[in-house]
Biopython code that builds the backbone (N, CA, C, O; Angstrom):
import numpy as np
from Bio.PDB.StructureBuilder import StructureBuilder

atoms = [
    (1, "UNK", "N", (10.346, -8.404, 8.222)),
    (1, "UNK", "CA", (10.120, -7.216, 7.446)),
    (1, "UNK", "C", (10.095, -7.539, 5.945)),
    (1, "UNK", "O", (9.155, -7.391, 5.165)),
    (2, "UNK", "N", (11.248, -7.981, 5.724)),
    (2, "UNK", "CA", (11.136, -8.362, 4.208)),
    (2, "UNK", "C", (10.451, -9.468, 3.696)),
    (2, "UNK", "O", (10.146, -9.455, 2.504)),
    (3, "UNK", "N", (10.090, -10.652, 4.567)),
    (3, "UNK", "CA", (8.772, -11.844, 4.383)),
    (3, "UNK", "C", (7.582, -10.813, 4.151)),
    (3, "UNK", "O", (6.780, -11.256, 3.328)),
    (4, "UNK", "N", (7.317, -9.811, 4.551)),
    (4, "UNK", "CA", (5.594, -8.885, 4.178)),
    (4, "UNK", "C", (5.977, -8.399, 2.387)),
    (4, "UNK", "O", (5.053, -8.379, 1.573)),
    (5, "UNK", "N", (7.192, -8.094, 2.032)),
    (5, "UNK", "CA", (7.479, -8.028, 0.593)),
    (5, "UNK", "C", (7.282, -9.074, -0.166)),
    (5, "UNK", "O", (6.628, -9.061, -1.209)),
    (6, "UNK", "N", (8.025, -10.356, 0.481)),
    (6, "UNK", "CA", (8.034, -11.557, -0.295)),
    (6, "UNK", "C", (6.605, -12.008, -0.215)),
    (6, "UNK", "O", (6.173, -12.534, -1.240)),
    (7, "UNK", "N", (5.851, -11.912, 0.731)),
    (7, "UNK", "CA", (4.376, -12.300, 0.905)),
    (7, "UNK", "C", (3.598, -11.682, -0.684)),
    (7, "UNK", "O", (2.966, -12.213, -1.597)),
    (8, "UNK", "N", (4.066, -10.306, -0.372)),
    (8, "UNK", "CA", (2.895, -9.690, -1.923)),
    (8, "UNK", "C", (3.446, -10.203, -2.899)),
    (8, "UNK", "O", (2.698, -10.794, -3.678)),
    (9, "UNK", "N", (4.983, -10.167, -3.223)),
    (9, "UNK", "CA", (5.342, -10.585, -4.478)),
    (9, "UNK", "C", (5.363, -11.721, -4.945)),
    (9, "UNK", "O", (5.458, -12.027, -6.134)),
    (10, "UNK", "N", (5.235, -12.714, -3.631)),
    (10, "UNK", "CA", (5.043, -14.371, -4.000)),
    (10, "UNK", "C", (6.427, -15.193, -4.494)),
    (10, "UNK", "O", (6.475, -16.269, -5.089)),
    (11, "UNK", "N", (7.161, -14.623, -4.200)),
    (11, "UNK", "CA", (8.990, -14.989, -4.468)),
    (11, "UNK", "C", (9.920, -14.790, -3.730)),
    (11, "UNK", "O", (9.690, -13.663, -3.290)),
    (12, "UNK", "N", (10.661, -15.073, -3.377)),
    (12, "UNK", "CA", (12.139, -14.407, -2.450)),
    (12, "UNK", "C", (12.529, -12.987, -3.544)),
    (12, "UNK", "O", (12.251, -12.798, -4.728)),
    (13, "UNK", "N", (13.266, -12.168, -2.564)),
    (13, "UNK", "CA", (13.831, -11.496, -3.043)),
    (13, "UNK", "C", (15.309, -11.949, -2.680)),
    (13, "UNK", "O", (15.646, -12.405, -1.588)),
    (14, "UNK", "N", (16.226, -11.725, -3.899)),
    (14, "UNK", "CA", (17.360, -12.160, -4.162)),
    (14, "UNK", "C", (18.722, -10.429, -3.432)),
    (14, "UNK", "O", (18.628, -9.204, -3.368)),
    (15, "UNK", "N", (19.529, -11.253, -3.157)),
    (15, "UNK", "CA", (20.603, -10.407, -2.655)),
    (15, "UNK", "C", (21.129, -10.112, -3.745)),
    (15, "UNK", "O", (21.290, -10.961, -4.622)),
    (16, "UNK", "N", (21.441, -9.019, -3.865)),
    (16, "UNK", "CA", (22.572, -8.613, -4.893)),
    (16, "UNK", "C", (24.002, -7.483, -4.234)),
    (16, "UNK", "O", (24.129, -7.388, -3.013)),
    (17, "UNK", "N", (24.649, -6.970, -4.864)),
    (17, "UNK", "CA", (25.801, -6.330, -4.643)),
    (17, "UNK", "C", (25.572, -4.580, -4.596)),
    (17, "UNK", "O", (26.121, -3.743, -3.879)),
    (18, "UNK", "N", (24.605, -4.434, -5.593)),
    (18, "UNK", "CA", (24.045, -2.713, -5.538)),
    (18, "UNK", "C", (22.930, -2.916, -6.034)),
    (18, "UNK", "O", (22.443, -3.769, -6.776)),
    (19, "UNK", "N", (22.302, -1.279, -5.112)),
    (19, "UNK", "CA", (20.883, -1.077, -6.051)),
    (19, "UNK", "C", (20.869, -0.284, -6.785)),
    (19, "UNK", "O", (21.233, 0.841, -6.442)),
    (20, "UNK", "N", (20.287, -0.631, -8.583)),
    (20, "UNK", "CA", (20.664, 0.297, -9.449)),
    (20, "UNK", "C", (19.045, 1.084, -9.765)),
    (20, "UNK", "O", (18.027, 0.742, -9.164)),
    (21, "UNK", "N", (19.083, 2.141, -10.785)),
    (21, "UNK", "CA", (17.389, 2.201, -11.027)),
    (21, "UNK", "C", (16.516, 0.929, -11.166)),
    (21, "UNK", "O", (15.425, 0.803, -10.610)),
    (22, "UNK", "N", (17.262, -0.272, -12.189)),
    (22, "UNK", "CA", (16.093, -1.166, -12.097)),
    (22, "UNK", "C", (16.379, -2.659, -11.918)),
    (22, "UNK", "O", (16.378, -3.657, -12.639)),
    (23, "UNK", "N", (16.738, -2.233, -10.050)),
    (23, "UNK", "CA", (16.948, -3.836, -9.744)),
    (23, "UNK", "C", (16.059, -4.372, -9.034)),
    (23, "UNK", "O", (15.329, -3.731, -8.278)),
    (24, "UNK", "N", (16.012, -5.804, -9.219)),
    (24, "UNK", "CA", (15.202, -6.575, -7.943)),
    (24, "UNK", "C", (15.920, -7.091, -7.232)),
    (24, "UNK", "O", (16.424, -8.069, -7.784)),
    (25, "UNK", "N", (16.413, -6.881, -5.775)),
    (25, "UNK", "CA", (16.893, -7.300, -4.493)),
    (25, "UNK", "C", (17.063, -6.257, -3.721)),
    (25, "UNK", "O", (16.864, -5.043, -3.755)),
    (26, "UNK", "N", (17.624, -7.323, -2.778)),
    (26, "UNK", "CA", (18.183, -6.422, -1.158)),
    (26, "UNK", "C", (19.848, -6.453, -1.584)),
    (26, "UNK", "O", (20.524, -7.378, -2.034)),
    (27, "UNK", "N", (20.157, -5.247, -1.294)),
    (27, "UNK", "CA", (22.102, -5.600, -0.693)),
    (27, "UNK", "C", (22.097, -5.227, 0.986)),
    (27, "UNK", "O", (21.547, -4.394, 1.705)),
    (28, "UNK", "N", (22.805, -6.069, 1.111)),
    (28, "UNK", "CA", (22.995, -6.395, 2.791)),
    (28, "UNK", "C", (24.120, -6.069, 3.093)),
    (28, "UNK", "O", (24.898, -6.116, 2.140)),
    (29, "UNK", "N", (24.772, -5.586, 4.528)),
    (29, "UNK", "CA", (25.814, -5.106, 4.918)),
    (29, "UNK", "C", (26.091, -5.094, 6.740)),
    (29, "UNK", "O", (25.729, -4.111, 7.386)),
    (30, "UNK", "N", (26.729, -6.236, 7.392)),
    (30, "UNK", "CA", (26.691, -6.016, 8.407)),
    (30, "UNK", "C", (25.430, -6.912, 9.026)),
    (30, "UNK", "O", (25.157, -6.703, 10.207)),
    (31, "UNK", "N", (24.540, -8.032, 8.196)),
    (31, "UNK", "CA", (22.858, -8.197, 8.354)),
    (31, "UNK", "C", (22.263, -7.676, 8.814)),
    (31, "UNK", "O", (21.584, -7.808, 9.832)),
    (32, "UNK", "N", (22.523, -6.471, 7.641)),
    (32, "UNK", "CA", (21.305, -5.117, 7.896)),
    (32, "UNK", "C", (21.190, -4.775, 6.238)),
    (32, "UNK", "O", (22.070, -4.614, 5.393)),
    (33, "UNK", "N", (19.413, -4.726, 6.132)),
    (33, "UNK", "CA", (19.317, -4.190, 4.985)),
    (33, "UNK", "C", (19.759, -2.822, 4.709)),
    (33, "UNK", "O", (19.573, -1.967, 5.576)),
    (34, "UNK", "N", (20.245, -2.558, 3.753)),
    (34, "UNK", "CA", (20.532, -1.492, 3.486)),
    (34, "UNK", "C", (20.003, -0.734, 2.125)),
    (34, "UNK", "O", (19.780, 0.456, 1.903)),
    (35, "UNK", "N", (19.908, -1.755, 1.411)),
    (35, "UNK", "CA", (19.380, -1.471, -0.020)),
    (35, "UNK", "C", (17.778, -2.365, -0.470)),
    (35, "UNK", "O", (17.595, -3.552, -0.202)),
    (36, "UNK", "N", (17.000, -1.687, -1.014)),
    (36, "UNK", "CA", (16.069, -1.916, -1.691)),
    (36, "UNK", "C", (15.617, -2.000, -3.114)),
    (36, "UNK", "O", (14.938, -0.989, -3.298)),
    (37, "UNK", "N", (15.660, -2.695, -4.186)),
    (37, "UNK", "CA", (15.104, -2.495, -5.415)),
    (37, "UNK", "C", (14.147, -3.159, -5.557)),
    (37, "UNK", "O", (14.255, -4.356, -5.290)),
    (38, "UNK", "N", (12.773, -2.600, -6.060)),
    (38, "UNK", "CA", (11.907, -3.694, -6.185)),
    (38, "UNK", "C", (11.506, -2.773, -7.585)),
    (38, "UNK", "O", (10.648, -1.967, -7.223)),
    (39, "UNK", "N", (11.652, -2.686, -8.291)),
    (39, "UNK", "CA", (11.912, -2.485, -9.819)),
    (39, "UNK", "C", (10.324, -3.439, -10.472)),
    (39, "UNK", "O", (9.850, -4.466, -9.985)),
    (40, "UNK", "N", (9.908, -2.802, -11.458)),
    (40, "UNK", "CA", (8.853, -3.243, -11.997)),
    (40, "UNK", "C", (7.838, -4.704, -11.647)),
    (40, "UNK", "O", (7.316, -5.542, -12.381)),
    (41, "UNK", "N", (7.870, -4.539, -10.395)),
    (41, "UNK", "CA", (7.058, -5.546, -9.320)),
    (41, "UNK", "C", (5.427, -6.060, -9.202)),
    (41, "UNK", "O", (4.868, -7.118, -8.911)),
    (42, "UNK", "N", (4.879, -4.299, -9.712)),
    (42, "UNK", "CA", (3.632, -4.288, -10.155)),
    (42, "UNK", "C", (3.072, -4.114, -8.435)),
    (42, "UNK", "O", (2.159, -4.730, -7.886)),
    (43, "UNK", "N", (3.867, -3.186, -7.932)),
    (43, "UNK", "CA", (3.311, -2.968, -6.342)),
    (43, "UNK", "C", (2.497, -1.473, -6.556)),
    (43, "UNK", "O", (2.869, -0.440, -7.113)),
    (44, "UNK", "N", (0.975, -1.895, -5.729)),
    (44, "UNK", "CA", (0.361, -0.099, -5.849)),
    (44, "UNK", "C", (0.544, 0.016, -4.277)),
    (44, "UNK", "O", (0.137, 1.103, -3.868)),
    (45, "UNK", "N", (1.053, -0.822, -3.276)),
    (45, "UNK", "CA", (1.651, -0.649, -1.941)),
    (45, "UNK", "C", (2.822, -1.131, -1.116)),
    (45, "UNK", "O", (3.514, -2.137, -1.274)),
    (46, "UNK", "N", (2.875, -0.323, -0.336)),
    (46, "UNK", "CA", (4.066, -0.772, 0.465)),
    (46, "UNK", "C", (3.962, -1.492, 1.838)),
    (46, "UNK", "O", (3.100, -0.773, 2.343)),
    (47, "UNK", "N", (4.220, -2.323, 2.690)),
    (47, "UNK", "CA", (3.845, -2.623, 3.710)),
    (47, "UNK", "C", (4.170, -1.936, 5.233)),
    (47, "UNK", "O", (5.221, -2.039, 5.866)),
    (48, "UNK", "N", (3.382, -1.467, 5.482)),
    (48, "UNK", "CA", (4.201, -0.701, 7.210)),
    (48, "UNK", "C", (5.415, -0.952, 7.344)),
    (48, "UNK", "O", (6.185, 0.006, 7.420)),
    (49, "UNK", "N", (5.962, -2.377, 7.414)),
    (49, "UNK", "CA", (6.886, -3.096, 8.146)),
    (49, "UNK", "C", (8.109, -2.447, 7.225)),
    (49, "UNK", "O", (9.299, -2.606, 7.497)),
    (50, "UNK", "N", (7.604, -1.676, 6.070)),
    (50, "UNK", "CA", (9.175, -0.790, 5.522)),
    (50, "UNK", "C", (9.821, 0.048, 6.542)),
    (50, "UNK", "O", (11.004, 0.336, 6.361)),
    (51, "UNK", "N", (9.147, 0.528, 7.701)),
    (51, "UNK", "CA", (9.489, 1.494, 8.551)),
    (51, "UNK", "C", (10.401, 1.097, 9.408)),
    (51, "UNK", "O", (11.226, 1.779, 10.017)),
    (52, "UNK", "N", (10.131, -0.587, 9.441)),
    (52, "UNK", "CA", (11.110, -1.489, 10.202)),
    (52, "UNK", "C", (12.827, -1.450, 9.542)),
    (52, "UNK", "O", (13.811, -1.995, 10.042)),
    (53, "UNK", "N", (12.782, -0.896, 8.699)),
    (53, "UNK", "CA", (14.534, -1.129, 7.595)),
    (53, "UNK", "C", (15.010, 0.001, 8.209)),
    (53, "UNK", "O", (15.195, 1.012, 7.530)),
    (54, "UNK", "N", (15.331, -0.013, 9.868)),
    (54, "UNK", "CA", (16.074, 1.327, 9.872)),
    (54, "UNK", "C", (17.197, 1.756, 9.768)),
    (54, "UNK", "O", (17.712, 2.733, 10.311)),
    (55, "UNK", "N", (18.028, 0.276, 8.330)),
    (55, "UNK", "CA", (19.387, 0.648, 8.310)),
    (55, "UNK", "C", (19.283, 0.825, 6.418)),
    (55, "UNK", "O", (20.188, 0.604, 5.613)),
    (56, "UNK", "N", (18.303, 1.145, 6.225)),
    (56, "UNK", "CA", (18.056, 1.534, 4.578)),
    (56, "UNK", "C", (18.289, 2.632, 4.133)),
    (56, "UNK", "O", (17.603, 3.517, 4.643)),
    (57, "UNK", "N", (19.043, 2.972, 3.317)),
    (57, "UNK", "CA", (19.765, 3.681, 2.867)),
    (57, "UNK", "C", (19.568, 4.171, 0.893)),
    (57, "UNK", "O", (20.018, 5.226, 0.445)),
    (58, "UNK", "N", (19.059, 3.459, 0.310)),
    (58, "UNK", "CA", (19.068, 3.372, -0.897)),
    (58, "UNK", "C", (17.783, 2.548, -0.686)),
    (58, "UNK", "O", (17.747, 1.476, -0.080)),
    (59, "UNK", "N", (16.316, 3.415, -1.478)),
    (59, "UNK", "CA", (15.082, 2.889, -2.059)),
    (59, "UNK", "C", (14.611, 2.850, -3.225)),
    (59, "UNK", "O", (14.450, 3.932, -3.790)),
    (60, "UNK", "N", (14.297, 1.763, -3.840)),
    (60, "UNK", "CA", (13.751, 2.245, -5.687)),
    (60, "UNK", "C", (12.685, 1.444, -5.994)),
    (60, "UNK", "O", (12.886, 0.230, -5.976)),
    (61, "UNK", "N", (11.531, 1.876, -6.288)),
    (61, "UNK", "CA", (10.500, 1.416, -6.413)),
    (61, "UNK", "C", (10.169, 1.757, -7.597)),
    (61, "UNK", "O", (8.955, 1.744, -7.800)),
    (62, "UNK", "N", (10.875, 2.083, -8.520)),
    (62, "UNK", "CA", (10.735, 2.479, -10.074)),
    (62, "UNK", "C", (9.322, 1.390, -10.893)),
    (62, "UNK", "O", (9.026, 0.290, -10.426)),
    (63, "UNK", "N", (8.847, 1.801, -11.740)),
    (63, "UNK", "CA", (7.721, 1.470, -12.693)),
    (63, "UNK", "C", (6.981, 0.402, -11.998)),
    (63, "UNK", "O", (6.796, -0.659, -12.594)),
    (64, "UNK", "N", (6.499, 0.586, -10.691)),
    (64, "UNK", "CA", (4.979, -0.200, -10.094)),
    (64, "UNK", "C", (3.880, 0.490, -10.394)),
    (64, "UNK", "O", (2.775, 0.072, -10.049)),
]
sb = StructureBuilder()
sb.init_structure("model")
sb.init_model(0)
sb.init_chain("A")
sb.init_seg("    ")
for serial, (resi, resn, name, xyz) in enumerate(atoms, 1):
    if name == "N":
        sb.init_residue(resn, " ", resi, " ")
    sb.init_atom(name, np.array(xyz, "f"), 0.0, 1.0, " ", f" {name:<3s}", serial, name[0])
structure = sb.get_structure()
């Protein structure tokens, strides 16, 4: 699920501890995503496979 993110963005996305308005990572809990920031990424899409995070809880897709 999250390799179709890293695919567009061309980088890992990094773990962090929280998602704030403008972060880039996942916070994980249990190895389950739970959090999303993909913060000024320059995304005009999202990939299906978001539908797959069905333990996500917190999304921010701020200034793409």
């Amino acid at each position: 699920m999250l390799v179709d993110f890293e695919r567009i963005l061309g980088r890992p996305i990094p773990q962090v501890s929280t998602i704030e308005w403008n972060t880039f990572g996942i916070q994980v809990h249990d190895q389950h995503v739970i959090g999303l920031g993909l913060y000024q990424q320059g995304l005009t899409t999202l990939p299906a496979s978001i539908g797959n995070l069905t333990f996500l809880q917190k999304l921010d897709f701020s200034w793409n």
